[in-house]
C-alpha positions in Angstrom: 27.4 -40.2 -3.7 25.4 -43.1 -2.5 28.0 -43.6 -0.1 26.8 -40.0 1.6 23.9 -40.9 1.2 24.2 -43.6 3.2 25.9 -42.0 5.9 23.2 -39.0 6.2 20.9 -41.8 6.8 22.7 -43.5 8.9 23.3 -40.3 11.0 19.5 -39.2 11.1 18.5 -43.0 12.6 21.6 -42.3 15.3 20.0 -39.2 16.0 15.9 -40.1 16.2 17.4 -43.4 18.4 19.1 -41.0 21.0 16.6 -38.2 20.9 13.9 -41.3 22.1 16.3 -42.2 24.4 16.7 -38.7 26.0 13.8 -36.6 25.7 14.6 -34.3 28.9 17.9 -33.4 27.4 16.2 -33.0 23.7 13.7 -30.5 26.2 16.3 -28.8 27.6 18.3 -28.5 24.0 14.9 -26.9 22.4 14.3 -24.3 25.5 17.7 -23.1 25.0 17.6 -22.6 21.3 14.3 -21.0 21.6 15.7 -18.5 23.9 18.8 -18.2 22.3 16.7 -17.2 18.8 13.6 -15.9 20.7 13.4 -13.5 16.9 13.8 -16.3 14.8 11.1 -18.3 16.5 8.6 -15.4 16.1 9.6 -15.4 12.9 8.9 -18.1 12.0 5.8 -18.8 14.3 4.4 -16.0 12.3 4.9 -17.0 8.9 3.3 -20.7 9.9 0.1 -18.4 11.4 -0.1 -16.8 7.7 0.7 -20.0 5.9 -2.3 -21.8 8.0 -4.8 -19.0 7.6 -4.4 -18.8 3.7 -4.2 -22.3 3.0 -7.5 -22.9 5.6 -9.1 -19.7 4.1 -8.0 -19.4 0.4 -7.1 -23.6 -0.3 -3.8 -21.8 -1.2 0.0 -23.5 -0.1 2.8 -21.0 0.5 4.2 -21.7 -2.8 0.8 -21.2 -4.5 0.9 -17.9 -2.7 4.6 -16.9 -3.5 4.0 -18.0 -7.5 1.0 -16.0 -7.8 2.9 -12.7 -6.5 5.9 -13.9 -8.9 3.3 -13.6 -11.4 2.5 -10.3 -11.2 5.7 -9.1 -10.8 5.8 -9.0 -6.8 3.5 -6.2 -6.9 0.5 -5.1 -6.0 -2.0 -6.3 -9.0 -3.9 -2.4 -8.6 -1.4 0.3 -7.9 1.7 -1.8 -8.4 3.6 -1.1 -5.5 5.7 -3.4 -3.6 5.2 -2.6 -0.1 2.3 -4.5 1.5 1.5 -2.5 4.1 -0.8 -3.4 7.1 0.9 -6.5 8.9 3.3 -7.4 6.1 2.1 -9.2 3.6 -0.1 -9.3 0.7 -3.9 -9.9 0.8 -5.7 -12.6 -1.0 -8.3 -11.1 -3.0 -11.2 -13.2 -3.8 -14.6 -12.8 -5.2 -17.0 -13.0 -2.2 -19.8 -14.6 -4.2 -18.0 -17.4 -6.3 -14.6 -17.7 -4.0 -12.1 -17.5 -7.6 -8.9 -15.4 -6.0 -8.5 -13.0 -8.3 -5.2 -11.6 -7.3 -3.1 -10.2 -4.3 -3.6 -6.8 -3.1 -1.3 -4.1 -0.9 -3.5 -3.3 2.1 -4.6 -0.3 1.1 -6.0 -1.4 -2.3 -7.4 -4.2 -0.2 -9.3 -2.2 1.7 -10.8 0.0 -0.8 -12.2 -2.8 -2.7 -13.7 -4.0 0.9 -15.0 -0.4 1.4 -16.7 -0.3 -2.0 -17.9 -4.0 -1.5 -16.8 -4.8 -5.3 -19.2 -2.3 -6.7 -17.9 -1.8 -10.6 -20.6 1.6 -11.1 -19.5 2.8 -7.3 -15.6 2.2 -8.3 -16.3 4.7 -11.6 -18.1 6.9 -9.8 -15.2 7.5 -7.6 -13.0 7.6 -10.6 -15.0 10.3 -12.4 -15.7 12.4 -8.8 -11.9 12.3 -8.6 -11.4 13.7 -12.0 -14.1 16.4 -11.7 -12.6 18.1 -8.7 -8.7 17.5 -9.1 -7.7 20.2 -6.9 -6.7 21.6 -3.6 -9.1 24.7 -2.9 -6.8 27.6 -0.9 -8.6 30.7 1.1 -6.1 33.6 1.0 -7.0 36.6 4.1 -5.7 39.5 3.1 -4.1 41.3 5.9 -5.5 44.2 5.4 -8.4 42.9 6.5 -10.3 42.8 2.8 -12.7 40.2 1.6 -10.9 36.1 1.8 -10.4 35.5 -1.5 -11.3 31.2 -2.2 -8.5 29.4 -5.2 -8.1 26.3 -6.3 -6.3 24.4 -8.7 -8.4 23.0 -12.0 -8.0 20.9 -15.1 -8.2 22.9 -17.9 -9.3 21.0 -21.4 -5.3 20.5 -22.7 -5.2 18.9 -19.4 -2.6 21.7 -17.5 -3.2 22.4 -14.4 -4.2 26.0 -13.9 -5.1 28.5 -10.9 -8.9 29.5 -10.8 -10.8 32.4 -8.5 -13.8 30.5 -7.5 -15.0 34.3 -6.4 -14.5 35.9 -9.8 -15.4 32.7 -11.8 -11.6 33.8 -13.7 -9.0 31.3 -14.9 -5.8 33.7 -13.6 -2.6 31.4 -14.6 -1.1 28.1 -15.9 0.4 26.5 -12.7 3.9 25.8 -14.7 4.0 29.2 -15.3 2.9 29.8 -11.6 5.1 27.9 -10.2 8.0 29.5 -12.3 6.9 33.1 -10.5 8.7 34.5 -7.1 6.3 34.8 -4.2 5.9 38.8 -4.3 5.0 37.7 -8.0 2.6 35.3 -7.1 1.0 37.3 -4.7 0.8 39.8 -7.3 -1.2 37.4 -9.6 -3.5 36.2 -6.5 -4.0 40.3 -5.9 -3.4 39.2 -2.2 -0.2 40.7 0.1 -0.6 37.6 2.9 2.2 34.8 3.1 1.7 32.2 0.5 0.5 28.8 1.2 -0.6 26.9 -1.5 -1.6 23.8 -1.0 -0.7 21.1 -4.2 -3.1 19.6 -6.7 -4.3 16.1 -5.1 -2.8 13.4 -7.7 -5.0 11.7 -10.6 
């Protein structure tokens, strides 16, 4: 082992000794394994450009960064998905007023926390506005040229998902039992003979 060792060693002076002996051909060696990997350069020109701008921004090292995601299971630490999104890796999140990183985020989550500038009340609001009007309003035209009719899918108190007219004030159907229906026997329900459309229920 020491042996191999030695020899490595041995090799790497040979090779420093005639590299500073011949640094035209050590140019011309370079230029043509650039060119030859032009992708792998980019590569990895790329992942030194992240490396630099969240070590000079965050204080964090690659690995830093790498056991962090490892930690929370190489997901996003808010909606848990493992796609990044934006230019391909996760963001640093930090607290803008004391600098502690609190986590990494998918782009998406990223920017939402940007867009609601860390705002805890503004954050439930949303939460709440969300839950009050889970549902995809639908305007039906009859074609026989009658009144539009306005839908819309709402939460009922068990927490199913149910059809409402907004026109009649009138809870017409569960949407399981909806969905179950043929489309003459949906139209039936929605007292409406146009092609159905129905848009579905936006997600929690």
């Amino acid at each position: 082992m020491l042996d191999l060792e030695k020899r490595r060693e041995s090799w790497r002076n040979s090779s420093k000794k005639w590299a500073a002996n011949n640094p035209q051909k050590v140019k011309e060696r370079t230029h043509r394994w650039r060119s030859e990997n032009i992708d792998l350069v980019r590569e990895q020109n790329n992942r030194r450009a992240k490396d630099a701008h969240i070590k000079n921004k965050y204080g964090l090292t690659r690995t830093q960064f790498n056991d962090l995601l490892t930690s929370q299971g190489g997901v996003c630490a808010i909606c848990g998905t493992n796609t990044p999104g934006g230019r391909g890796q996760f963001h640093v999140d930090h607290c803008h007023q004391t600098g502690v990183i609190r986590g990494l985020l998918c782009h998406y989550c990223n920017n939402g926390l940007g867009n609601f500038r860390d705002n805890i009340g503004s954050l439930e609001s949303a939460v709440n506005y969300l839950r009050r009007v889970k549902m995809a309003r639908f305007v039906f035209v009859p074609e026989d040229g009658g009144p539009h009719r306005l839908f819309r899918w709402v939460s009922l108190p068990d927490g199913k998902l149910a059809i409402y007219d907004e026109m009649n004030n009138l809870v017409l159907i569960d949407k399981k039992k909806f969905d179950a229906l043929t489309t003459y026997q949906k139209s039936r329900v929605l007292r409406t003979r146009t092609n159905l459309n129905i848009e579905e229920p936006l997600a929690a």
